[in-house]
N, CA, C and O of each residue as an XYZ file, in Angstrom:
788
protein
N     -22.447     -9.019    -54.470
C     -21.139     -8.370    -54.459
C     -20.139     -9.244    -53.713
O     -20.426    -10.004    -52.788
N     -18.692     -9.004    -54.331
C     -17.926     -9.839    -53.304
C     -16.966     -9.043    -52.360
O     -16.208     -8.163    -52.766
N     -17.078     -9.448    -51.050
C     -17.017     -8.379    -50.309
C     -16.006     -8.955    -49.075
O     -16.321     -9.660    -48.115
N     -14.709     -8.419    -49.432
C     -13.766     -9.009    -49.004
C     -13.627     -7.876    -47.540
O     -13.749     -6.652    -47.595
N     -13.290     -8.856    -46.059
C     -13.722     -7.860    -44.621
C     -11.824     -8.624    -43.830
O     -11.355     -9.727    -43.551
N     -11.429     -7.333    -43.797
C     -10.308     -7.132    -43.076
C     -10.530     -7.220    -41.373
O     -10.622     -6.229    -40.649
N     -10.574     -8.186    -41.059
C     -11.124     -8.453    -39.441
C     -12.098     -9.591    -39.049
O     -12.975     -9.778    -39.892
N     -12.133    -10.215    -38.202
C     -13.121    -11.206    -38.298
C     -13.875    -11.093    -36.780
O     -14.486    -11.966    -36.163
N     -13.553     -9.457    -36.361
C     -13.830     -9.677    -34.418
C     -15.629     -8.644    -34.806
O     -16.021     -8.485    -35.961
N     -16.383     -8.129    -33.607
C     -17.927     -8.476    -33.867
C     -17.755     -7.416    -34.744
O     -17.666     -7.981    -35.834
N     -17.658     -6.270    -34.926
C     -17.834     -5.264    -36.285
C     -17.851     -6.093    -37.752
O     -18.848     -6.163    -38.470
N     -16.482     -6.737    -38.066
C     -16.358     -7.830    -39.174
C     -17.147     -9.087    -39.072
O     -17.365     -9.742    -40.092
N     -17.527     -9.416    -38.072
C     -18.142    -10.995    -38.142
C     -19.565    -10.394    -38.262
O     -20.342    -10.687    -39.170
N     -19.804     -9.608    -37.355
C     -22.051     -9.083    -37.693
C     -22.136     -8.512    -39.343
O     -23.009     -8.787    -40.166
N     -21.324     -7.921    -39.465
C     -21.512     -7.149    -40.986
C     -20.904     -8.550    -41.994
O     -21.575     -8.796    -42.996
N     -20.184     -9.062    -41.836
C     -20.118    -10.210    -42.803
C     -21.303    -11.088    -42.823
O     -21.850    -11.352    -43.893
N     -21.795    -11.626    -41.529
C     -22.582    -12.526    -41.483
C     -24.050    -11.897    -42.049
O     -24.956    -12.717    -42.201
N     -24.253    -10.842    -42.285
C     -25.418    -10.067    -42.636
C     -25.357     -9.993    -43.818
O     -26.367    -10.499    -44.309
N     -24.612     -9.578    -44.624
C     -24.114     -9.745    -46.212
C     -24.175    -10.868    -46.374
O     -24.839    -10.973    -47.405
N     -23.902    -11.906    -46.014
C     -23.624    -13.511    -46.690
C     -25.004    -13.409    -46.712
O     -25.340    -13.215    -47.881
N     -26.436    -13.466    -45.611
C     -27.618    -14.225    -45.248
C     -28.211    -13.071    -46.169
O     -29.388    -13.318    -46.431
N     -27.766    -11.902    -46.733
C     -28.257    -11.645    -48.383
C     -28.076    -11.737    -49.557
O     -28.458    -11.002    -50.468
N     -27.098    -13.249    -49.585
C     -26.679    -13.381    -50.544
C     -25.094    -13.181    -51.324
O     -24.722    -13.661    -52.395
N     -24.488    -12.467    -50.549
C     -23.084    -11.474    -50.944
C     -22.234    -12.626    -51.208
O     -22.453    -13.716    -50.680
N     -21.417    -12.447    -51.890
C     -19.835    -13.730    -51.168
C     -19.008    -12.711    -49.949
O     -18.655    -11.533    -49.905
N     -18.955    -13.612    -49.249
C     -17.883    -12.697    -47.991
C     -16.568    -13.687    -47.736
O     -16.729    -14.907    -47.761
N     -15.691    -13.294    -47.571
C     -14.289    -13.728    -47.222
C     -13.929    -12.982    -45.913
O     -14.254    -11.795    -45.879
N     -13.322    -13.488    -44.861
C     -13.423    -12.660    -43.866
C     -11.955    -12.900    -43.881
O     -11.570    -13.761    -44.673
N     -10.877    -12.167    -42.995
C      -9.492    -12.441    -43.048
C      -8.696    -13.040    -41.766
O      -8.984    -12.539    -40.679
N      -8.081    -13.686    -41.787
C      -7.160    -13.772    -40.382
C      -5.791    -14.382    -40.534
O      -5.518    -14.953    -41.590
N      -4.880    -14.301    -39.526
C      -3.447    -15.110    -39.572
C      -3.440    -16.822    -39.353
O      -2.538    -17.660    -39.314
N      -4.749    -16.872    -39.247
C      -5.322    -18.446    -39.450
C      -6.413    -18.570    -39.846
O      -7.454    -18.626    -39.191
N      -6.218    -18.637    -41.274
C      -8.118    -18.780    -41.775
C      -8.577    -20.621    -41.304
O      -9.770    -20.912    -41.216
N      -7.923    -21.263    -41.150
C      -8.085    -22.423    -40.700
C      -8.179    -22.882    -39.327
O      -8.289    -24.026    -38.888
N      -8.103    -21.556    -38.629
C      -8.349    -21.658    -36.736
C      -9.950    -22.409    -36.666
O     -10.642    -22.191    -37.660
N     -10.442    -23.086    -35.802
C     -11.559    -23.011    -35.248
C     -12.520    -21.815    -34.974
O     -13.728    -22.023    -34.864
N     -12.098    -20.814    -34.884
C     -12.764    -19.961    -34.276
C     -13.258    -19.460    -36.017
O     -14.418    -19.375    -36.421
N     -12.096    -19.210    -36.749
C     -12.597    -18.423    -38.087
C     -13.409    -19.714    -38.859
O     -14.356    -19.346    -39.554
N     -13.158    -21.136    -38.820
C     -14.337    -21.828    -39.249
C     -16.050    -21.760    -38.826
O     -17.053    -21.987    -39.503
N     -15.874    -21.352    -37.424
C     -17.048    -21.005    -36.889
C     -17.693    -20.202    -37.212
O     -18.906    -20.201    -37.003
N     -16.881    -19.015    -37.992
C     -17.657    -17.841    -38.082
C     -17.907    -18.193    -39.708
O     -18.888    -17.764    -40.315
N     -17.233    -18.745    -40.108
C     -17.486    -18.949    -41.839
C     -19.309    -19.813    -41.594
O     -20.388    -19.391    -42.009
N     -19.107    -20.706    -41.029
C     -20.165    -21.701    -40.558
C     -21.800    -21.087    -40.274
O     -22.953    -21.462    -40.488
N     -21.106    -19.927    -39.667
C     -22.610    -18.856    -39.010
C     -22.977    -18.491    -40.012
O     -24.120    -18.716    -40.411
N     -22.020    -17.778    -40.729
C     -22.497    -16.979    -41.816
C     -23.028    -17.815    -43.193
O     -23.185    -17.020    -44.119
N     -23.218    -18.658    -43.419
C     -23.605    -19.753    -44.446
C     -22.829    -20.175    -45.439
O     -21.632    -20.335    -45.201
N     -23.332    -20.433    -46.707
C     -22.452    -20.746    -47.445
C     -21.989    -20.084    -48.799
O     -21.632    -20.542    -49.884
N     -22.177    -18.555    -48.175
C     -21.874    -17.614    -49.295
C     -20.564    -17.404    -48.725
O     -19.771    -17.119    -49.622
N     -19.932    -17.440    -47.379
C     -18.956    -17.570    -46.656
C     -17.481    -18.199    -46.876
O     -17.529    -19.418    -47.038
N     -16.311    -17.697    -46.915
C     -15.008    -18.321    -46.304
C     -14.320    -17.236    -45.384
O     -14.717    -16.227    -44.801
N     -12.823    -18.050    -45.543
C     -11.864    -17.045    -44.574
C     -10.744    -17.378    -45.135
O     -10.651    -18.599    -45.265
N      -9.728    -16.705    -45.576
C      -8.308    -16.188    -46.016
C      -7.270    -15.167    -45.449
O      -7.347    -14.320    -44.558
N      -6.400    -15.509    -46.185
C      -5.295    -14.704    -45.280
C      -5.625    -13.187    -45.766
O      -6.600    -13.192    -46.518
N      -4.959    -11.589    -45.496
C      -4.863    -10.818    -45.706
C      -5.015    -10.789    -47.352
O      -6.099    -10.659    -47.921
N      -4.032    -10.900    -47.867
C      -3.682    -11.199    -49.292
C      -5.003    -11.508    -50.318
O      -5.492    -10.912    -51.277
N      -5.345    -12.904    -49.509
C      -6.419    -13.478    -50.386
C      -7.439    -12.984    -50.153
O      -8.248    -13.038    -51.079
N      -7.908    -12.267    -48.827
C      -9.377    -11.529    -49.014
C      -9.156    -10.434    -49.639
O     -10.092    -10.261    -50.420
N      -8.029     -9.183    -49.737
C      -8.426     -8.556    -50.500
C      -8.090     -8.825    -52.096
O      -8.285     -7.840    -52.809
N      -7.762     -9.643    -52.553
C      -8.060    -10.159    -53.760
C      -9.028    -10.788    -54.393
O      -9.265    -10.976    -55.586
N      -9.838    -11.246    -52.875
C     -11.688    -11.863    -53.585
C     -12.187    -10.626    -53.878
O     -12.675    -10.321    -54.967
N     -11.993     -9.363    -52.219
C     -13.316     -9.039    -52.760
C     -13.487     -7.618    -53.743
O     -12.498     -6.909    -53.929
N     -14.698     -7.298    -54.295
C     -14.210     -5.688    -55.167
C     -14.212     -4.566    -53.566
O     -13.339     -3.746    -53.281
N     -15.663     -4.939    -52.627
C     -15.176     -3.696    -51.739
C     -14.502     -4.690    -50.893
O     -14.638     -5.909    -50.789
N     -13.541     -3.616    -50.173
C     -13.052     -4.199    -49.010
C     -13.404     -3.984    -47.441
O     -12.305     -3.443    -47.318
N     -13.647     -3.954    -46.849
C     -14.184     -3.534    -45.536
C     -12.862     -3.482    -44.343
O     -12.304     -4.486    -43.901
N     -12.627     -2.444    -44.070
C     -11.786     -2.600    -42.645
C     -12.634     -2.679    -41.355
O     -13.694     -2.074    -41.199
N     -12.256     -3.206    -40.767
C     -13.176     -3.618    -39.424
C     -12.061     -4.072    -38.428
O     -12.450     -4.872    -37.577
N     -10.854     -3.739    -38.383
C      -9.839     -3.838    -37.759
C      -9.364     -2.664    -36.472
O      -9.196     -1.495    -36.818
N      -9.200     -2.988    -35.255
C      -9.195     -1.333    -34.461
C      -7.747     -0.993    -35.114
O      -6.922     -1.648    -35.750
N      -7.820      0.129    -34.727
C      -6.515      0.465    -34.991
C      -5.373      0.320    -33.779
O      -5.737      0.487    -32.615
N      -4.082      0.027    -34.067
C      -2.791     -0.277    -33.363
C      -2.546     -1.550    -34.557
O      -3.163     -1.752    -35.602
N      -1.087     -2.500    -33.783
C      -0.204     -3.125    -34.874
C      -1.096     -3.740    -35.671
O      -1.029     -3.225    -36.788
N      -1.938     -4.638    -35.626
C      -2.481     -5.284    -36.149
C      -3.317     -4.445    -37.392
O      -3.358     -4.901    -38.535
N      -3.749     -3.603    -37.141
C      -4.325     -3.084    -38.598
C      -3.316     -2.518    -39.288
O      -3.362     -2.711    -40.503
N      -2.244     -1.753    -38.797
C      -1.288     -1.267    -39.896
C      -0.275     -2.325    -40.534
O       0.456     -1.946    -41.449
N      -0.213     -3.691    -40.058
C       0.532     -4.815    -40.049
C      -0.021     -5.614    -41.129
O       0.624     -6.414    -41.807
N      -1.393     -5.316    -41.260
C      -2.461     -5.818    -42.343
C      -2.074     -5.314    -43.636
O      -1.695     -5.711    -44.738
N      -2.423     -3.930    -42.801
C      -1.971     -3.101    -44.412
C      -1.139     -2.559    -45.102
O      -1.292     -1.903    -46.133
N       0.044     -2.901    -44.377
C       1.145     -3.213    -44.728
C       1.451     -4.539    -46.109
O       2.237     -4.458    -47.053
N       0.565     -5.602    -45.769
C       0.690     -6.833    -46.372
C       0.253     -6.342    -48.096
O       0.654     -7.079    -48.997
N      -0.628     -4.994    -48.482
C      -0.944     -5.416    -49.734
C      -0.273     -3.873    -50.137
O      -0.455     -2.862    -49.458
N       0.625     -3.942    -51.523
C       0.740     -3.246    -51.926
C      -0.070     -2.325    -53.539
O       0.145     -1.307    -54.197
N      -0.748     -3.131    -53.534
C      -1.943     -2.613    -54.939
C      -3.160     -3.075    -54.686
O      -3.568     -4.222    -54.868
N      -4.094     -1.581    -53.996
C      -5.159     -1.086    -54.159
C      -5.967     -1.195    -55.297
O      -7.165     -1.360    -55.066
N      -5.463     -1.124    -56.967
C      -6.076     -0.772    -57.664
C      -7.536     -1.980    -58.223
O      -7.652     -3.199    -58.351
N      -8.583     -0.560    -58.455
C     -10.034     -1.760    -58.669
C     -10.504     -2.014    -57.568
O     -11.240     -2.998    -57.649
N     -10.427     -1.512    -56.332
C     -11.077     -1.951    -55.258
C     -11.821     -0.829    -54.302
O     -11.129     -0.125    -53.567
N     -12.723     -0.741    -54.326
C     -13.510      0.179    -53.465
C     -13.646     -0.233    -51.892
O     -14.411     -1.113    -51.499
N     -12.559      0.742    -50.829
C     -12.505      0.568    -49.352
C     -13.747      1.180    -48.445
O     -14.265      2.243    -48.786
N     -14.154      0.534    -47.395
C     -14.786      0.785    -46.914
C     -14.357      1.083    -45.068
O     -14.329      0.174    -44.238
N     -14.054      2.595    -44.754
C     -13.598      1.917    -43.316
C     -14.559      2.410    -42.077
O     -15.014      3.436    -41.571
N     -14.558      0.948    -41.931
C     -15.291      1.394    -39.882
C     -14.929      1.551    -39.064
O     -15.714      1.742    -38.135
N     -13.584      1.583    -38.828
C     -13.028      2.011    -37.415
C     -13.251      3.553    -36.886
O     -13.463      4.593    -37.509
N     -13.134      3.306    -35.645
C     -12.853      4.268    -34.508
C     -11.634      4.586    -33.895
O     -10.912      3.672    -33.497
N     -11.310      5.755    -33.765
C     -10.038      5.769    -33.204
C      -9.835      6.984    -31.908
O      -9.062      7.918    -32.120
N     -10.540      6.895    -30.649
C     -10.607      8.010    -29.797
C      -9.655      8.330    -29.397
O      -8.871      7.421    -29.127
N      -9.153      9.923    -29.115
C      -8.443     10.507    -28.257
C      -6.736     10.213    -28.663
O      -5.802     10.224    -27.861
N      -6.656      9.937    -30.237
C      -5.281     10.472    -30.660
C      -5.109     11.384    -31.371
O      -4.002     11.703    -31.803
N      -6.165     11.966    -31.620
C      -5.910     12.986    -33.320
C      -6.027     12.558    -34.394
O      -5.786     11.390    -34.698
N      -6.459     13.519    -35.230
C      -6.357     12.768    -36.565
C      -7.894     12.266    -36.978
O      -8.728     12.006    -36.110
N      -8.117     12.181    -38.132
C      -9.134     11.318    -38.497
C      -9.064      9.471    -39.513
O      -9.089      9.285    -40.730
N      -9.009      8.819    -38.791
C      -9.091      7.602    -38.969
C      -9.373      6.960    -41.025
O      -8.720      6.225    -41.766
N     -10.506      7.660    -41.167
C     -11.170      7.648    -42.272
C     -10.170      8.332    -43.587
O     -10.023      7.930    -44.741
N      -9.626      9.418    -42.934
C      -9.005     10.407    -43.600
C      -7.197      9.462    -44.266
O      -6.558      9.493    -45.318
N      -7.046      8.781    -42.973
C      -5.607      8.088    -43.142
C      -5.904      7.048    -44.016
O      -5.080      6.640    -44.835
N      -7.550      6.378    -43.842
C      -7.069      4.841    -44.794
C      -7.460      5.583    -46.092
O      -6.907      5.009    -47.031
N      -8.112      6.514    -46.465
C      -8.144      6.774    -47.786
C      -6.575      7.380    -48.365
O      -6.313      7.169    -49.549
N      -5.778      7.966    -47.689
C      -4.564      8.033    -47.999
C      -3.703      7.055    -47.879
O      -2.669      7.271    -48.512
N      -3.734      5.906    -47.220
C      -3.271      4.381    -47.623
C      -3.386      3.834    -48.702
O      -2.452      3.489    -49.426
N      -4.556      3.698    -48.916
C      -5.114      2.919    -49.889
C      -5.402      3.876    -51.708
O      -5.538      3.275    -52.774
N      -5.412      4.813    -51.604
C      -5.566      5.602    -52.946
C      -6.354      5.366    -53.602
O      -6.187      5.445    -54.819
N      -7.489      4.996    -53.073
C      -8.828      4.125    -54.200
C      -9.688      4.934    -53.536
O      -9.343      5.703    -52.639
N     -11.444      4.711    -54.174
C     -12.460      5.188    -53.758
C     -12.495      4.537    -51.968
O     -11.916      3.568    -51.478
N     -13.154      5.252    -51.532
C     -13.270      5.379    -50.018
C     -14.581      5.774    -49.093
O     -14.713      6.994    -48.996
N     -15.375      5.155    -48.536
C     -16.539      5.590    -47.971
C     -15.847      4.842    -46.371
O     -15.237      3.797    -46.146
N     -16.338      6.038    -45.459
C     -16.611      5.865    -43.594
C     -18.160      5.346    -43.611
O     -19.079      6.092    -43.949
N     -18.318      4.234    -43.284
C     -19.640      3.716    -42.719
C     -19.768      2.525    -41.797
O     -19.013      1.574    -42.003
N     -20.690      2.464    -40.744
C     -20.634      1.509    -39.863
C     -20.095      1.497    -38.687
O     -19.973      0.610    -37.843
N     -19.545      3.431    -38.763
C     -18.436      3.565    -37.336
C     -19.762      4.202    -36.302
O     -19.437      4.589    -35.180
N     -21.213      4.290    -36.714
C     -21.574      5.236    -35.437
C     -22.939      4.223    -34.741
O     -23.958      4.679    -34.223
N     -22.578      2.720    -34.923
C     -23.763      2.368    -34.492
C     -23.286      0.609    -33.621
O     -22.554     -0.235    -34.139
N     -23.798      0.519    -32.580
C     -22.789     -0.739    -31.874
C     -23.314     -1.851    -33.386
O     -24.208     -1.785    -34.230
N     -22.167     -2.818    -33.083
C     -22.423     -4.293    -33.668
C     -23.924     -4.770    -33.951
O     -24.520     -5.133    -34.965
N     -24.294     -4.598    -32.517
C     -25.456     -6.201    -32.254
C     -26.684     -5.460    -33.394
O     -27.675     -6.157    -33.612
N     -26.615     -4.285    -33.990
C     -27.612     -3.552    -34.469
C     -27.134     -3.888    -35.831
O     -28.118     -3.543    -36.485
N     -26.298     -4.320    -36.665
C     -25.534     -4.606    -37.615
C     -26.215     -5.628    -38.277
O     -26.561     -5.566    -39.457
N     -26.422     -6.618    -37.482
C     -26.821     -7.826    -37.951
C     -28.243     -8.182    -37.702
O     -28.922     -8.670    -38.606
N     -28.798     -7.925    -36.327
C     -29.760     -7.901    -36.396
C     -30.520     -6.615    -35.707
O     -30.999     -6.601    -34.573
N     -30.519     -5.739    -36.483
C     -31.347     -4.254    -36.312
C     -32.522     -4.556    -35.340
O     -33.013     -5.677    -35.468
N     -33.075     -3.715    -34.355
C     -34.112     -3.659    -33.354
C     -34.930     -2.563    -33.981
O     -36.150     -2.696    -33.886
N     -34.438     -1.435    -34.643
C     -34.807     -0.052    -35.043
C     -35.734     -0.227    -36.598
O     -35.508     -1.168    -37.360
N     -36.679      0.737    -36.860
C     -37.232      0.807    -38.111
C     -36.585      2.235    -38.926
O     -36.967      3.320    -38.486
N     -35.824      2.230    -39.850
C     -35.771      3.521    -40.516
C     -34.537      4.233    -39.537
O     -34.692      5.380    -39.116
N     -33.293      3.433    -39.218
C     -32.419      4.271    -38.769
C     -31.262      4.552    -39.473
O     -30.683      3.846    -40.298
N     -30.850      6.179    -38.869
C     -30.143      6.323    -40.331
C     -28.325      5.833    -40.292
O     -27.567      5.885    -39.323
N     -28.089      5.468    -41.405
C     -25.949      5.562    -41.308
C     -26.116      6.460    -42.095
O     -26.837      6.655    -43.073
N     -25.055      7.210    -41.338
C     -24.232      8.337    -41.742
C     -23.018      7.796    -42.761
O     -22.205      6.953    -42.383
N     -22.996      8.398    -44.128
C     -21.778      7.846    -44.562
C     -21.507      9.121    -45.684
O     -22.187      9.799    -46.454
N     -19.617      8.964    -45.138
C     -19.062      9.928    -46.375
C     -18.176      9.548    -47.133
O     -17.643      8.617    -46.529
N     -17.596      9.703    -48.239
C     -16.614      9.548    -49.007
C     -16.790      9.499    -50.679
O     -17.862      9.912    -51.120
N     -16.136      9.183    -51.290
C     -16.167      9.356    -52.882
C     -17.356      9.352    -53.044
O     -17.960      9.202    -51.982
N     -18.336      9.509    -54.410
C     -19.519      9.367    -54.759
C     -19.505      7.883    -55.345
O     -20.487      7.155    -55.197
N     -18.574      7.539    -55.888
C     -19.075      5.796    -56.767
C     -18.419      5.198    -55.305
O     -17.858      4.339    -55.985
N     -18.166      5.009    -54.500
C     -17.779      4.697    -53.718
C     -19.210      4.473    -52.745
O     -19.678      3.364    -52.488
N     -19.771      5.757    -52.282
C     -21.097      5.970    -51.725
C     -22.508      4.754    -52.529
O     -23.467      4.135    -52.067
N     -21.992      4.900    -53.689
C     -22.994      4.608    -55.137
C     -23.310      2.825    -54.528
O     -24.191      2.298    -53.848
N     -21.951      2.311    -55.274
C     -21.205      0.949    -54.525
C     -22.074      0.533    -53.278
O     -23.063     -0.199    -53.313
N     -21.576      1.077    -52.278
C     -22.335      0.252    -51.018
C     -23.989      0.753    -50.402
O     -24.610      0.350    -49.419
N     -24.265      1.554    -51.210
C     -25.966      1.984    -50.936
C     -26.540      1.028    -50.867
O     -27.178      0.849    -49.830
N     -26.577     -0.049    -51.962
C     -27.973     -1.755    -52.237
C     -27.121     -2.362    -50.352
O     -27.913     -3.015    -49.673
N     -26.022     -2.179    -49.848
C     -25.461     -2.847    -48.659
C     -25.835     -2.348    -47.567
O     -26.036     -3.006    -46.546
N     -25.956     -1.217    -47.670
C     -26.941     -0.470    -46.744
C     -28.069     -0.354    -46.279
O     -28.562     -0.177    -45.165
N     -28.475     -0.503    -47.480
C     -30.408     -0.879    -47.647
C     -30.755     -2.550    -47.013
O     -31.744     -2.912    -46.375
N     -29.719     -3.254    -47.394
C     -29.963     -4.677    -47.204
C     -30.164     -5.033    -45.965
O     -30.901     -5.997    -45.758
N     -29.509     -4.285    -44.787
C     -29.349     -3.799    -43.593
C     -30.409     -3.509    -42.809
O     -30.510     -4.001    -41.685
N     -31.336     -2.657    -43.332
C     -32.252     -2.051    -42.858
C     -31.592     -0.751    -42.471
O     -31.791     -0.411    -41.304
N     -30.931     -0.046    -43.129
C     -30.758      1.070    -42.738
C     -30.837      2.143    -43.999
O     -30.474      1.840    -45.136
N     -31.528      3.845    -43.518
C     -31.354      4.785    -44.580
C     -30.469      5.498    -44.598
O     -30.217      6.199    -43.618
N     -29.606      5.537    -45.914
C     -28.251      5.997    -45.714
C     -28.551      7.948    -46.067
O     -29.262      8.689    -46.746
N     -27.812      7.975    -45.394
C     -27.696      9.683    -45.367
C     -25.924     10.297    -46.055
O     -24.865     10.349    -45.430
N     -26.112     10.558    -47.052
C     -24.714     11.024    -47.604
C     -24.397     12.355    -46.900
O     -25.250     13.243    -46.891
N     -23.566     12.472    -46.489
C     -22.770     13.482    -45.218
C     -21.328     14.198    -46.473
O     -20.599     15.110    -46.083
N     -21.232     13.828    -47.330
C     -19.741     14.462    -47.943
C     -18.953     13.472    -48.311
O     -19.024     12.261    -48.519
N     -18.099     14.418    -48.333
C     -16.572     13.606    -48.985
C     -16.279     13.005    -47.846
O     -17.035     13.075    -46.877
N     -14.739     12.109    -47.828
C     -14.184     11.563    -46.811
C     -13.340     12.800    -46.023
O     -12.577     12.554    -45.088
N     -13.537     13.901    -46.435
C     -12.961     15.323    -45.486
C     -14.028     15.087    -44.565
O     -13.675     15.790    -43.618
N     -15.094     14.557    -44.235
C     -16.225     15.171    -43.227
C     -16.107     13.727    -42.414
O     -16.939     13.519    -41.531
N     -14.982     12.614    -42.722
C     -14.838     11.341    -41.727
C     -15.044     11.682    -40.342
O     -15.702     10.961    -39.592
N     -14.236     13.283    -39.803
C     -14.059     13.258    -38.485
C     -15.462     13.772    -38.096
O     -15.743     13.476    -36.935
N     -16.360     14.418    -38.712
C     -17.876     14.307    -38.286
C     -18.422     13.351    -37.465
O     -18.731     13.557    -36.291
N     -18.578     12.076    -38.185
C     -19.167     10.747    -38.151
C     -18.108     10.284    -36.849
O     -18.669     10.118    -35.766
N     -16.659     10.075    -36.902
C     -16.066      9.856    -36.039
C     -16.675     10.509    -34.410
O     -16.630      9.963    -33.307
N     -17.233     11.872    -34.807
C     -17.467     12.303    -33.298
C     -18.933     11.846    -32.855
O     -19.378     11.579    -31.738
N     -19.580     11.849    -34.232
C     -20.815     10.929    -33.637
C     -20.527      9.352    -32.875
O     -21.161      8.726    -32.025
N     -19.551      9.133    -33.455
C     -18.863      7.338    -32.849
C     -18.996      7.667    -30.984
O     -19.758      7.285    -30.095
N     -17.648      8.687    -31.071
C     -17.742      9.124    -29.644
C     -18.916      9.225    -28.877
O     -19.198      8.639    -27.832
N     -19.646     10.144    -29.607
C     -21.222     10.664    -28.532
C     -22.307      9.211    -28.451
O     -22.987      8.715    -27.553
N     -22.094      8.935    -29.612
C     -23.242      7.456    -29.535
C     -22.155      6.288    -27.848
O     -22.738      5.790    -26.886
N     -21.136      6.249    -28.019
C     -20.423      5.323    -26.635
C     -20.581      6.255    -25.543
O     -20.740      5.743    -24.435
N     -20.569      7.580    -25.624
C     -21.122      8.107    -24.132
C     -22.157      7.735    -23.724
O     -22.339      6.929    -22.812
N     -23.108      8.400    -24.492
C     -24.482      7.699    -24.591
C     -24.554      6.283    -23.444
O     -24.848      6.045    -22.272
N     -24.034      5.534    -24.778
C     -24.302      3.778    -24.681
C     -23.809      3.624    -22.807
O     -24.245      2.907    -21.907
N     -22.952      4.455    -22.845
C     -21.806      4.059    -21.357
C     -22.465      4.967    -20.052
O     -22.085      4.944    -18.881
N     -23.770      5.909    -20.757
C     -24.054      6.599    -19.631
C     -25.530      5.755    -19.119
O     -26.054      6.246    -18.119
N     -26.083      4.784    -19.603
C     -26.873      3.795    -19.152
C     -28.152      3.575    -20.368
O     -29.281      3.230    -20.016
N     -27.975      3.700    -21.098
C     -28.320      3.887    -22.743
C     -28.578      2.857    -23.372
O     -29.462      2.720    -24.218
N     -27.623      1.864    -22.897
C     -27.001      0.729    -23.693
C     -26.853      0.766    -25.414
O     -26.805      1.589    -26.328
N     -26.822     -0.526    -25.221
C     -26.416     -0.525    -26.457
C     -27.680     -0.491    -27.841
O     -27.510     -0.477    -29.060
N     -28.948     -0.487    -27.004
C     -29.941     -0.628    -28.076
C     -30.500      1.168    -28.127
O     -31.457      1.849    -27.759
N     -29.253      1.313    -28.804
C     -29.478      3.273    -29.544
C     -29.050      3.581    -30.600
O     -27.840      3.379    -30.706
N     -29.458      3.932    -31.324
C     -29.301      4.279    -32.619
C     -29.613      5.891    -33.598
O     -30.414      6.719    -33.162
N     -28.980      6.076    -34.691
C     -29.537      7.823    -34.804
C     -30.236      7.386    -36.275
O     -30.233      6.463    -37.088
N     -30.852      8.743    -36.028
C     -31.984      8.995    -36.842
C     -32.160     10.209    -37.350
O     -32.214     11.054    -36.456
N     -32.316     10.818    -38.862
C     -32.531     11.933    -39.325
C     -33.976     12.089    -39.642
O     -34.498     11.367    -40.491
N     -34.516     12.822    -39.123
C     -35.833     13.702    -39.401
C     -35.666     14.760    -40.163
O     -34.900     15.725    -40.170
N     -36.837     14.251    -41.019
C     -36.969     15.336    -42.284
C     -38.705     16.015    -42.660
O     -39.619     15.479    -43.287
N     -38.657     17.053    -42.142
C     -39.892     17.721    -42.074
C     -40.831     17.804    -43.435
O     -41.917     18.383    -43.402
């Protein structure tokens, strides 16, 4: 799949670099795809790998991945493209303690299919998983869901369909409880899991 990632900081760089080393094409984005730093990360990730401006990654890829926090810089992004159409979004951000659900806004940005995944589990588990059989939570459209399942799996993770993108702020509060967790001496090697009797 070609899998164009709005961000290149560790959410976008572990999940890109994990897709490329299965094969994917990944384009990662920045205001200097020619910085050092975004060659480096093209470099890690092999040679299924580049980096482009806003524009040009979401024109490589069919899904798109946000991996951008939110403030100027992500709405400044998405600002830059005005036609969505043909492209299946994917968003991971978090957004604590303003209101609102995060998931809920980029699918009303963007007007295309829409899945929340990747918001309830740190980075370093992204790329290289410690866990056997842990689950992502993910909601949004069904061909959308359909779409990034083989990306999920590739991962090492079992995806658990949770709903539409109405149930984003679910997953969002799991985001929250998994960083209490992590911040109450937890660290970062925690992860969730659905049991099924």
């Amino acid at each position: 799949m070609k899998i164009g990632i709005l961000g290149a900081g560790k959410v976008g760089g572990a999940l890109g670099r994990a897709w490329a080393k299965h094969g994917h094409e990944v384009m990662f984005s920045s205001r200097d795809p020619q910085s050092e730093r975004m060659q480096d990360l093209v470099t890690s990730a092999g040679e299924t790998a580049q980096a482009g401006t806003v524009q040009e990654t979401v024109a490589f890829g069919d899904l798109i991945v946000i991996a951008i926090p939110w403030g100027g810089a992500l709405e400044d992004a998405m600002s830059q493209i005005d036609d969505w159409s043909g492209k299946i979004v994917m968003d991971t951000t978090n957004r604590f303690g303003s209101g609102g659900s995060p998931g809920k806004e980029i699918k009303a940005m963007v007007g295309v299919p829409t899945v929340k995944a990747f918001n309830t589990i740190g980075f370093e588990q992204m790329e290289n998983p410690v866990f056997d059989n842990t689950t992502m939570t993910v909601c949004g459209d069904d061909d959308a869901k359909t779409a990034i399942a083989p990306l999920v799996a590739d991962l090492g993770f079992d995806m658990v369909d949770a709903g539409s993108i109405d149930n984003a702020h679910l997953l969002e509060a799991m985001a929250q409880l998994w960083v209490y967790l992590m911040r109450s001496g937890d660290g970062h090697k925690i992860a969730w899991q659905l049991l099924k009797a």
